[in-house]
C-alpha positions in Angstrom: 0.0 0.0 0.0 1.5 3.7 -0.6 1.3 5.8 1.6 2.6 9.5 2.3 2.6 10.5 5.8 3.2 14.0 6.7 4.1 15.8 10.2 5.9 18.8 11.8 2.8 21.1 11.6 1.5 22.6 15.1 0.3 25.4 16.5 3.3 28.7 16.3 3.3 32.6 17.3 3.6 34.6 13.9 7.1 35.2 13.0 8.2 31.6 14.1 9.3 28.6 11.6 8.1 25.3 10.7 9.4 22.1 9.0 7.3 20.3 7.7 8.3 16.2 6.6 6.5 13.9 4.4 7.8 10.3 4.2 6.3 7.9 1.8 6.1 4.0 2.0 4.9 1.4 -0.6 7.0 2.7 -3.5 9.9 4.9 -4.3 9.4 8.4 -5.1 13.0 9.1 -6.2 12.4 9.6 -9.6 9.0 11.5 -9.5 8.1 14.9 -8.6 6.6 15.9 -5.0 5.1 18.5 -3.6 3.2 20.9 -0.9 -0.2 21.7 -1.1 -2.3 23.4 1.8 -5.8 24.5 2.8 -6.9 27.4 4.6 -10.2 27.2 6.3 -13.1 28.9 4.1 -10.8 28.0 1.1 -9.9 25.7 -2.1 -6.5 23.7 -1.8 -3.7 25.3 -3.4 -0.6 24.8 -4.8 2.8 25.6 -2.7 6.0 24.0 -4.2 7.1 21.4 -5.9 10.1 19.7 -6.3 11.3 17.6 -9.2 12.8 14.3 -9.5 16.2 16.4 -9.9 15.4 18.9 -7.1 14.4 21.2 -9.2 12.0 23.2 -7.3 9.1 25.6 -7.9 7.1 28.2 -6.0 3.6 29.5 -5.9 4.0 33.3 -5.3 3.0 33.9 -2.2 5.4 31.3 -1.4 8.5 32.6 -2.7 11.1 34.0 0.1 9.5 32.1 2.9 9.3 28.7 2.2 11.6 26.2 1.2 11.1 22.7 -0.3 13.5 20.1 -0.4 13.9 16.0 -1.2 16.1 13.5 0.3 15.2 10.3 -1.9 17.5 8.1 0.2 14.4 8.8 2.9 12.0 8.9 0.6 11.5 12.1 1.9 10.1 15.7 0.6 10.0 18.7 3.5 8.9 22.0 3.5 10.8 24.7 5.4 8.7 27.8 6.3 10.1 30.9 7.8 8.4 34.4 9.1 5.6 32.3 9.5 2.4 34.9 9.0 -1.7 34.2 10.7 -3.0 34.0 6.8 -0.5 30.9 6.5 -2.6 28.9 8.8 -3.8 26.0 6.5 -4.0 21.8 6.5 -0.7 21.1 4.7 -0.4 18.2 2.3 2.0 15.7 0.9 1.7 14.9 -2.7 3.5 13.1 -5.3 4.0 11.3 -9.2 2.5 13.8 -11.3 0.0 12.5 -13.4 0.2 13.4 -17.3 -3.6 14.8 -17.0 -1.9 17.2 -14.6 -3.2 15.4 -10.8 -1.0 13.9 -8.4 -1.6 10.2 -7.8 -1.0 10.1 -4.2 -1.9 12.5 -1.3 -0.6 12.0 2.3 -3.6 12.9 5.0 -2.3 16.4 6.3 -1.1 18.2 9.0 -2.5 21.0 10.6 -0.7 24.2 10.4 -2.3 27.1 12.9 0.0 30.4 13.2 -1.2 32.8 16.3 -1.2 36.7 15.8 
């Protein structure tokens, strides 16, 4: 079964930082994309960053500066580094990976709660 578990989210006073880890079991990721998606109450999931198979990486905009993706394959690992961290970044955080050619990702970890304090 494949899985993508995520963790490292919590409840932090603006300003603070965050890693956040996804692990996933069942198959290797290594040579497949992966990314960071989140959710904000009230709102539609949205894109954060992605990284590629060769760690190239890619930002949404209101990501850029702040947050940092990276990949250790060896783990099977992708996290997400988040600095400054602002009240409007409060959000369920998920895990995805293996882009689909149609544009999806085939597998979503379950999320972890993100909830910045003013």
């Amino acid at each position: 079964q494949v899985q993508l578990v995520e963790s490292g989210g919590g409840l932090v006073q603006a300003g603070g930082s965050l890693r956040l880890t996804c692990v996933g079991s069942g198959r290797a990721f290594s040579t497949n994309a992966m990314a960071w998606f989140r959710q904000a109450p009230g709102k539609e999931r949205e894109f954060v960053a992605v990284s590629s198979s060769g760690g190239i990486t890619h930002y949404a905009g209101s990501a850029k500066g702040r947050f940092t993706i990276s990949r250790e394959n060896a783990k099977n690992a992708v996290y997400l580094q988040i600095d400054s961290l602002k009240p409007e970044d409060t959000a369920v955080y998920y895990c995805a990976a293996v882009l689909r050619s149609g544009g999806e990702y085939a597998y979503w970890g379950q999320g972890t709660q993100v909830t910045v304090s003013s």
